[in-house]
N, C-alpha and C positions, 0 to 999 in steps of 0.2 A: 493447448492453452499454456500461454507462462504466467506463471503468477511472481508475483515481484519477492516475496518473503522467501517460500519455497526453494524459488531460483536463487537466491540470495547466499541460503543457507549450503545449499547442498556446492556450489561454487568453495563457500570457504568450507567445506569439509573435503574436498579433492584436493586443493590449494594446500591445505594441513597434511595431508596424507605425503603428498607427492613432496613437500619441505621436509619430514621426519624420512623420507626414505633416503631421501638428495646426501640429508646429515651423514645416514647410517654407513654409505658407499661410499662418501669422504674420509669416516673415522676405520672403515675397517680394516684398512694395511697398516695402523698403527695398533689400536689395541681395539678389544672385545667391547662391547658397550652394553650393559642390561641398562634399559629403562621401564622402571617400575610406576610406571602412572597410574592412579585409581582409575576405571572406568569411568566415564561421563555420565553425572547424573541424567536421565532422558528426560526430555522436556518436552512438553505438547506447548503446538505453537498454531496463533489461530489468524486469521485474517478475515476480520469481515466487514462488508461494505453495503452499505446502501445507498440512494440517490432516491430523488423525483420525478429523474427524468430518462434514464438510458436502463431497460431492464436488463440487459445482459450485466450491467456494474453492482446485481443484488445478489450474493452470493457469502458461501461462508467455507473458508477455505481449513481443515482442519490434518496439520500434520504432526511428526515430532521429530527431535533431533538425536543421531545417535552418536554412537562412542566415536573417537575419532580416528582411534586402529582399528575399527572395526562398522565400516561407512558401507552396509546394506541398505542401500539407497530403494531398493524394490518393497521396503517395510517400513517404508517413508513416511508414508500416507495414512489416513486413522479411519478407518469407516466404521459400519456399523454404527454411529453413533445418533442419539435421538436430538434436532435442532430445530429449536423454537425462537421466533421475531413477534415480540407483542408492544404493538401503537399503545403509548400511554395516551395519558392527559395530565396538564398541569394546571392547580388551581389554586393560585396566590403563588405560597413559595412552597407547596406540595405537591410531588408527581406518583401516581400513581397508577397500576397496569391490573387488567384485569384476562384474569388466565382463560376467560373465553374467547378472548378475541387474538388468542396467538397464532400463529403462523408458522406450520413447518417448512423445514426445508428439506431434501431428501437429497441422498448421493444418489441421484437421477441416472448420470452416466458412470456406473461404476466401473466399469472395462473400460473406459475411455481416459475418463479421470476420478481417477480414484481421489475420495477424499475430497470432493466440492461438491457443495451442498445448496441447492438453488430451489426457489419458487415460482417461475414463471406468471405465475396472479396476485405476485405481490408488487406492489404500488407504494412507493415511500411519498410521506405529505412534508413539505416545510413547515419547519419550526415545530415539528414533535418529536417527542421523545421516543424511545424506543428501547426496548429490555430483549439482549439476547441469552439465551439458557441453553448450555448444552451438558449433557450426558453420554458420556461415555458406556462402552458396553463391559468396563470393569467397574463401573460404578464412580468415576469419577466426575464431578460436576464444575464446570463453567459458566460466568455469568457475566454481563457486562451491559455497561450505557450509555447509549448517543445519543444524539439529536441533529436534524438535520437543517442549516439553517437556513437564515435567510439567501439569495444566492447574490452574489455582485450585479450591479446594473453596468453594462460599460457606457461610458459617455460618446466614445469614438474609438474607431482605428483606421488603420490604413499602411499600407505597406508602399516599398520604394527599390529601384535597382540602382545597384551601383557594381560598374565595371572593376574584375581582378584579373589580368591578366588575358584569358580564354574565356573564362568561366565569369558569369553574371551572377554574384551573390544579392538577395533578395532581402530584406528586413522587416521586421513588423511591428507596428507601432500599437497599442491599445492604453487605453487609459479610463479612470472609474472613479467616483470621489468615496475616499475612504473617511466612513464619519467616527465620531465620536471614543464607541464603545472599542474594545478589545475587537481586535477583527485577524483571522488567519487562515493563511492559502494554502490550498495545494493544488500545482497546474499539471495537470499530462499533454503530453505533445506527441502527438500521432502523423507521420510525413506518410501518407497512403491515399490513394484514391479512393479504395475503400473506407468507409465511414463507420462501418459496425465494430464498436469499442467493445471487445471479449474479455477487456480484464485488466485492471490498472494496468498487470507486468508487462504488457507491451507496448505499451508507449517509448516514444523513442526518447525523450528526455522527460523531466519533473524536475520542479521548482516548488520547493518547501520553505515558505517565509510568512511572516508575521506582521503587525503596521509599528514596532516598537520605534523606528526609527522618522516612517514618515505615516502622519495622524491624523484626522480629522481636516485633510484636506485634499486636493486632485492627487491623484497617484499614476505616476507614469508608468510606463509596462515595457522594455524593447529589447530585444537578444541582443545580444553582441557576436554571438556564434550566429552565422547567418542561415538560413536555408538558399537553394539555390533556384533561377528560372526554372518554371514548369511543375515544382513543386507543388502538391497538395497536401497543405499543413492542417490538422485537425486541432484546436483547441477546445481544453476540457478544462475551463476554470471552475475550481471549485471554493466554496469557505465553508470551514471544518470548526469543530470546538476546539476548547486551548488543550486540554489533554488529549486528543485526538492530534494537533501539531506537535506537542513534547513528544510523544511516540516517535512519529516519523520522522522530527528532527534527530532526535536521539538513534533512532535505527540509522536515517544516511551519516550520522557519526560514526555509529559503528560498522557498516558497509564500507569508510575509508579508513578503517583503521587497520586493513592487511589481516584479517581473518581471525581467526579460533585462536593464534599462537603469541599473538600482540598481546599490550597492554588491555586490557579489558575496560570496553566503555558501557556502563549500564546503561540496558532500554527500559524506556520508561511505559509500560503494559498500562495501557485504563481498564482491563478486565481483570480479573480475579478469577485462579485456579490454574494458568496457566499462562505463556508469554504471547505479548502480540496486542492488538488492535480491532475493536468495533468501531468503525469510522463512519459518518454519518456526513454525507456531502450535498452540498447544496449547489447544481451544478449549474454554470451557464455554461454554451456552447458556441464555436463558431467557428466557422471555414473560412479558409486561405485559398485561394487558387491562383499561383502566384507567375501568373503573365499579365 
């Protein structure tokens, strides 16, 4: 399995690695170079996801980041740790969770993947809240909250070919009326025949957007980047909460901003204790099978 953060991460810690070595073999027929950079504070990084609909996308992904001369990638992962998912309720403008009715998750496959945390008999409901708690085995504690929301209705789609060259690029059209309230997406796009979605990070593209621009009326939906005849396109639309979209806007900021060695763009975490994301998705789903 790839997980999108994970993968993320350890890409810009080889990219940082392999840049400071590049420098050092440049500078060193000129003069000697000590650099003295403090260690990297290590930071536990979390990703967790639930739905209503797809069990494989319920999971809680827990690693950390290390020093970046010193990228032991095999000490990556955090196990051991105790991970609990507890269904609130809200009543009025109070939400409230009761620690009988939590939910663990367990590193199920630890020789496989280290460090993911899943329940197979848990079942995510729309439009409730939900409290994640984790504890670490040096005593460190995590905590965080979602909610899962409504999901989009689409009104229509429909896809179309159009001849380039050799190759028959294919398009896809959907569309959905975006009402009133604050509303925000996040799409994965799966080009497989197989249909069993094992984990946001493998999607072949995602689209991270908001209704700031178009509101409280039909909303058009259509790649520009086409897929090709014969394709089988998986769509995972989902609508997330607004601090659940800061995050992953904020993260695909910092994912283009050329790694660990750049100008530094802060992510914006809705959990507390550590960096990262409880995201709460409210999915619809639907296939392409584009002949």
């Amino acid at each position: 399995m790839e997980f999108q953060i994970l993968r993320k991460l350890r890409t810009y810690f080889h990219f940082g690695l392999f840049g400071v070595c590049a420098l050092l073999t440049m500078t060193a027929c000129e003069k000697e170079i000590d650099i003295n950079l403090p260690p990297s504070k290590e930071e536990i990084v979390v990703e967790a996801s639930i739905n209503q609909l797809v069990s494989t996308l319920n999971y809680v992904i827990i690693s950390k980041t290390v020093d970046y001369f010193k990228p032991d990638l095999s000490l990556n992962s955090v196990s051991g740790a105790k991970v609990y998912i507890t269904e609130g309720k809200i009543t009025g403008t109070d939400t409230s969770f009761n620690i009988a009715d939590r939910q663990a998750f367990i590193d199920l496959f630890d020789t496989l993947a280290p460090g993911v945390y899943i329940n197979p008999f848990f079942q995510g409901k729309i439009e409730k809240p939900y409290l994640l708690e984790i504890e670490l085995e040096d005593g460190r504690k995590i905590r965080g909250k979602t909610i899962i929301p409504k999901p989009l209705k689409l009104d229509s789609t429909s896809f179309w070919f159009e001849q380039n060259g050799n190759d028959t690029n294919a398009f896809i059209y959907l569309d959905w009326f975006d009402g009133p309230e604050q509303n925000n997406y996040r799409f994965a796009l799966l080009n497989n025949y197989d249909s069993i979605f094992t984990g946001w990070g493998i999607a072949d593209r995602f689209y991270t957007f908001d209704d700031e621009r178009i509101n409280n009326q039909k909303r058009p939906f259509v790649l520009l980047n086409p897929y090709k005849y014969g394709d089988t396109v998986h769509y995972y639309m989902a609508e997330i909460g607004r601090k659940e979209y800061l995050f992953w806007d904020s993260f695909r900021n910092a994912a283009n901003n050329g790694g660990p060695f750049s100008t530094p763009v802060a992510v914006k975490s809705n959990i507390y204790g550590a960096i990262g994301s409880f995201t709460g998705y409210g999915i619809t789903y639907k296939k392409f099978i584009l002949r």
